[in-house]
Steps between C-alpha positions, in 0.01 A plus 500: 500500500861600400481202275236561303623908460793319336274290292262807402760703410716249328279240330165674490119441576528164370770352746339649807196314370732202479576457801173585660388171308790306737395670767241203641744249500737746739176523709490097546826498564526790790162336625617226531811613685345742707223220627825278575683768696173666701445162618803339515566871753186505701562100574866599517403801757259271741837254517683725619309661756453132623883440485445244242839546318548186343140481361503875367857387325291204364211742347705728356719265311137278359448871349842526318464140358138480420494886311777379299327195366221670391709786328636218310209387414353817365810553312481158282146531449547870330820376303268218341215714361615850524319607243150332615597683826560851325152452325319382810645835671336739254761584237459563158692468165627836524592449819627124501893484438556760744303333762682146413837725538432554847299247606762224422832723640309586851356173616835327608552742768160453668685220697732779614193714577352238756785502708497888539125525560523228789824561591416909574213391749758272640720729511395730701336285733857367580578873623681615225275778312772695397619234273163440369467896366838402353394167301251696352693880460779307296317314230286800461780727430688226308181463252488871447839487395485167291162647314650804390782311324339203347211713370702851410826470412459106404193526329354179578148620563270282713709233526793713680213600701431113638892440515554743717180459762606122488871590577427752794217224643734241497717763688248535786419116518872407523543777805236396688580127444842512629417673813249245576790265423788641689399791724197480656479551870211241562292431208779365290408212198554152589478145329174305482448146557369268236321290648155396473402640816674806396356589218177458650582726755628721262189541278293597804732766561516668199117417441427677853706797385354548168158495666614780718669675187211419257328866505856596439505299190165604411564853559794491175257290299262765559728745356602246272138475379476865481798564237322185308150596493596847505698420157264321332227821551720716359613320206102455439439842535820699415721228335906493530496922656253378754696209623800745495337747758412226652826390575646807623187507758614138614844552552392775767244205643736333646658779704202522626485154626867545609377792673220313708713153524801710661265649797371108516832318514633787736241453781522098450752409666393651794114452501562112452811514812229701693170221347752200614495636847149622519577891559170659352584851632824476247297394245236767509759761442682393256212464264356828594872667403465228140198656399637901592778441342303319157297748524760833496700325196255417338350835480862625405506215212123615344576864481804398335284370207257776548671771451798420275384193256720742183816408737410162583435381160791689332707306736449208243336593181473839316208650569384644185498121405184296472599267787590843696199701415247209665698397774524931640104457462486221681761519769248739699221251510733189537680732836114518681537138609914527658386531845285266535745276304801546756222444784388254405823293439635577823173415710544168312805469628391588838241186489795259364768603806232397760418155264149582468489341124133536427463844510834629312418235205129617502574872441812401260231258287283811523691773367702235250160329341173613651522863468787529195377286203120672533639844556762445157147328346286751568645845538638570144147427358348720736772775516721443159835558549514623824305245648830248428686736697239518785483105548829462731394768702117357573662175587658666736251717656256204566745322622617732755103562579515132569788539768292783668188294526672213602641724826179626592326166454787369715505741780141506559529138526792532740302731721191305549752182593610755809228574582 
């Protein structure tokens, strides 16, 4: 959010909107590394509580290698067409050389960006949390610092902005990599075999834990689906302004999901320890203190937007501005749907940490396809305007209603088994 204050306020409407155009392919990118890391942990977690060392070494080290691959992957396709890419993603020819400017300075440090999202979860898994909170307090304040310079003083608009996210990334990857490398108490990286065998082996690990982390994945495509369809409606309707407001709304999505994803990862660790030894009590109250505590922040987060959308949108644009004028309408609609956002996210979580697949990827296809695209379809011709806003916050609401139906069906069913 700090970022995009700095881009507001010292490149305009137009960068904001920028960025928002890259902001699917950060979406892959953190899916991809969050699916990794939630399974990688909760396979990681059941190891352990087995005294499996060796094998939860093993897991965690497939992660590493395999996320990196694939980083490098997504890098050289990008670097061959990255104009196809930028046009694929929504931009336009106003828009285009300052999308290219960041696109092609912030993709080398995804590779960076893999090892910090797996490496956190491993992280504090091995017991050391408080390094963790610092892997991710340093970068933070280092990109702060780095965006004020490159896009103030240096004047190097959006491209200052990518330079210095892809600087303070790399900072986070390269912490969390060398304390998986040198001092980790258990879960420390070690070499793979090549063999035949091995890679075999290999694959099925990394395949298992992507099918555990797959709603995880989903979930940031969702969102990543969201700023995309969600750009595309408001170019149609309200052109470059619209896709502006837009932006400012989606850099606040993600805290959101940060919100909901940090209650998740917090009460992983121990609902899988607690699932790998079959302690149900345990179980049951942690997820009845995940949804309270959803719940209380997430009212805290909606009135937030409720009550001061001026505030929140003058953090990045100036409000008197066409961007700033539609996204202070909109913010109140666009804040009905944060609860049920932040539940939703963690109760997702809750379903991943005790590997019950079908039903986290179910409600993440749900709110990320089933509900979204109709809602962004059919809401602004119904509603106009406001009905854009409106579409997040529907997906969310019938998702949620989902959750609540599937508990009643569920304990009814449990009931007449007792009996």
């Amino acid at each position: 959010m700090y970022k995009m204050w700095i881009i507001g306020h010292g490149v305009g409407a137009d960068g904001v909107a920028a960025v928002n155009i890259i902001v699917p392919i950060y979406q892959i990118v953190s899916g991809i590394g969050l699916m990794i890391g939630a399974g990688c942990s909760v396979v990681t977690s059941v190891h352990l509580s087995r005294q499996n060392i060796k094998t939860a070494r093993i897991n965690i080290s497939q992660a590493i290698y395999f996320s990196t691959a694939i980083m490098l992957l997504l890098a050289a396709f990008v670097y061959s067409f990255p104009t196809l890419t930028a046009q694929y993603l929504g931009a336009s020819n106003t828009l285009m050389p300052q999308v290219l400017d960041y696109m092609m300075w912030i993709m080398p440090c995804f590779i960076m960006e893999m090892w910090s999202l797996i490496g956190l979860f491993i992280i504090r898994l091995d017991g050391s949390p408080r390094y963790a909170m610092w892997c991710n307090i340093i970068p933070s304040v280092a990109n702060a610092i780095l965006d004020w310079l490159f896009i103030f003083p240096l004047g190097m608009g959006v491209k200052g902005a990518a330079i210095a996210t892809a600087l303070s990334i790399s900072l986070g990857g390269i912490m969390a990599l060398v304390y998986l490398l040198f001092f980790a108490r258990t879960l420390h990286i070690v070499p793979l075999k090549v063999s035949r065998k091995s890679m075999m082996l290999a694959c099925r690990n990394i395949g298992y834990q992507c099918k555990i982390g797959f709603s995880t994945l989903f979930g940031e495509l969702s969102l990543g689906v969201l700023v995309f369809i969600g750009n595309l409606v408001f170019m149609h309707f309200l052109s470059d302004a619209g896709v502006g407001a837009f932006g400012i709304a989606c850099y606040y999505t993600p805290f959101f999901f940060m919100v909901g994803n940090a209650i998740a990862q917090s009460a992983q660790p121990i609902i899988s320890y607690n699932y790998g030894v079959s302690r149900w009590k345990e179980i049951r109250e942690i997820r009845h203190l995940l949804l309270l505590t959803s719940f209380i922040v997430g009212c805290i987060v909606a009135a937030l937007f409720l009550l001061m959308p001026e505030s929140l949108v003058a953090l990045f644009v100036d409000t008197s501005s066409d961007a700033g004028r539609i996204a202070v309408n909109g913010f109140p609609y666009f804040a009905t749907g944060v609860v049920f956002f932040i539940i939703n996210v963690a109760v997702i979580g809750y379903y991943q940490s005790i590997e019950n697949i079908r039903i986290a990827t179910t409600l993440v296809f749900l709110r990320g396809l089933v509900f979204l695209v109709p809602c962004f379809i059919f809401l602004p011709q119904l509603l106009g305007e406001n009905g854009i806003w409106l579409a997040m916050p529907l997906t969310e609401i019938l998702t949620t209603a989902v959750i609540v139906l599937f508990s009643v069906w569920r304990n009814i069913k449990c009931r007449h088994i007792t009996q």
